[in-house]
N, C-alpha and C positions, 0 to 999 in steps of 0.2 A: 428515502427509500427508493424512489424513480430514481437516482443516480447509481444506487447501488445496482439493481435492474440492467440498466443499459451498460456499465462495467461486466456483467457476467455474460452479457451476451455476447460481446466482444473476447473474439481468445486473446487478445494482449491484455484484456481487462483481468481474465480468469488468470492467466500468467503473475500476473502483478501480484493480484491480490494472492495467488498461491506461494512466489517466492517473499511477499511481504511478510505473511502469516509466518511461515518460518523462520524466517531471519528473524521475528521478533520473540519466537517459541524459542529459538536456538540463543541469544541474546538474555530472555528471562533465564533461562537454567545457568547460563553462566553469569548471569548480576551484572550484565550491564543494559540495564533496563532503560533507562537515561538518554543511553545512545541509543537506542532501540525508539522511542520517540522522537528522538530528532531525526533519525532517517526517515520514520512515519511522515513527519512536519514536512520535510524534504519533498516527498515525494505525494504530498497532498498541494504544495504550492507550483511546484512541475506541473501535473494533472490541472488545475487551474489554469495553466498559460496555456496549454493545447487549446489549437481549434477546434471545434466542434461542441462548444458547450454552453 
């Protein structure tokens, strides 16, 4: 939860997770949910290699 916290306070964080949310909304209605998780996975291992954490 303190990771999620400190992502919203950050406006790249609020970006991210805003175009993430999306792309994964827009992805579900057209069925490919699949890739919608591996981009998630993607971009939870990126987030990981940044400094600051």
């Amino acid at each position: 939860m303190q990771a999620l916290k400190q992502l919203l306070h950050h406006p790249a964080g609020r970006l991210g997770i805003t175009i993430g949310l999306t792309a994964g909304l827009m992805a579900a209605f057209i069925g490919e949910a699949s890739k919608a998780l591996m981009f998630v996975g993607l971009c939870r291992f990126l987030a990981r290699r940044l400094p600051g954490r």
